[in-house]
N, C-alpha and C positions, 0 to 999 in steps of 0.2 A: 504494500500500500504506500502512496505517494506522499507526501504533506506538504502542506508550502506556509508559510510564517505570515502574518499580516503584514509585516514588513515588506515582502516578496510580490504578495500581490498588491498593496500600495504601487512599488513598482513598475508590478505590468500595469493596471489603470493608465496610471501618469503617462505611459510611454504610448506610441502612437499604434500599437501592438495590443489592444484591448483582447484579451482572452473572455471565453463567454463563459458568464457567471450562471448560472443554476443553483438558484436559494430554495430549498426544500422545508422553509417555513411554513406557517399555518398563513391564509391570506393576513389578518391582523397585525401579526407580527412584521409582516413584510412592508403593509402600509404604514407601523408606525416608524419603523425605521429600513432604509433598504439602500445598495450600493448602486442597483441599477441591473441586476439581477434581473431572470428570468423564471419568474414564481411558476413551481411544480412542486404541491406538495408532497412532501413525501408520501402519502395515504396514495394517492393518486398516480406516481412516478410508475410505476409498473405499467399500467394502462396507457402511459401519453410518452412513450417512449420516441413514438413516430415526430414529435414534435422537437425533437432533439435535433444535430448537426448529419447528414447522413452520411458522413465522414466519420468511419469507425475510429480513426488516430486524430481527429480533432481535440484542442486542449479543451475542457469542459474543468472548469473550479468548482466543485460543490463547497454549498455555504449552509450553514443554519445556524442558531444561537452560541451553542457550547462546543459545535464539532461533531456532535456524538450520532445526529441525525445525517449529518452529511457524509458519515463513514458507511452507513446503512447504503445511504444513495451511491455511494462509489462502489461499494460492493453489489448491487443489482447494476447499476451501469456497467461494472467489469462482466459480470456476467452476461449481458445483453452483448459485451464485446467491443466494449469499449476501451481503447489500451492507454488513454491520456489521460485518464480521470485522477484531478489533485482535490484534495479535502483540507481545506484551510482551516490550519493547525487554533485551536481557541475560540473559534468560529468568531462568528460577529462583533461578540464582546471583547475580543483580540483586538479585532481594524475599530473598534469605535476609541480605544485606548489610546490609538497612535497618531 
């Protein structure tokens, strides 16, 4: 499994090389704070998979509050065959720190 630091994806954001973000929050949580993310929530993610990049090596960030939902998501994303999937390490409450 991959991680990437809030630090790192602060980073990619800034750079002209925007990676697509996948937040697997509830919608509430998304609306009340969000990077700019692509809200699928996790309950849901299995089912709307077709909504994803259809580039199996596409970089895809999964994001959610603690991390702990977006390890879930990386893990059904790998499975689905996905090989780029990174799960930002502390989740949201990581990048809202920095």
């Amino acid at each position: 499994m991959s991680d990437l630091s809030a630090q790192e994806l602060k980073s990619l954001i800034d750079s002209n090389n925007k990676p697509y973000i996948l937040d697997v929050r509830e919608r509430l949580e998304y609306f009340s704070y969000n990077i700019g993310g692509t809200l699928i929530p996790l309950g849901t993610l299995q089912e709307r998979l077709e909504e994803l990049p259809e580039d199996l090596e596409h970089e895809i960030i999964v994001v959610c509050q603690k991390g702990l939902r977006s390890r879930t998501a990386q893990k059904i994303l790998q499975q689905a065959g996905y090989t780029n999937v990174k799960n930002l390490k502390g989740g949201l409450s990581a990048f809202h720190r920095i």
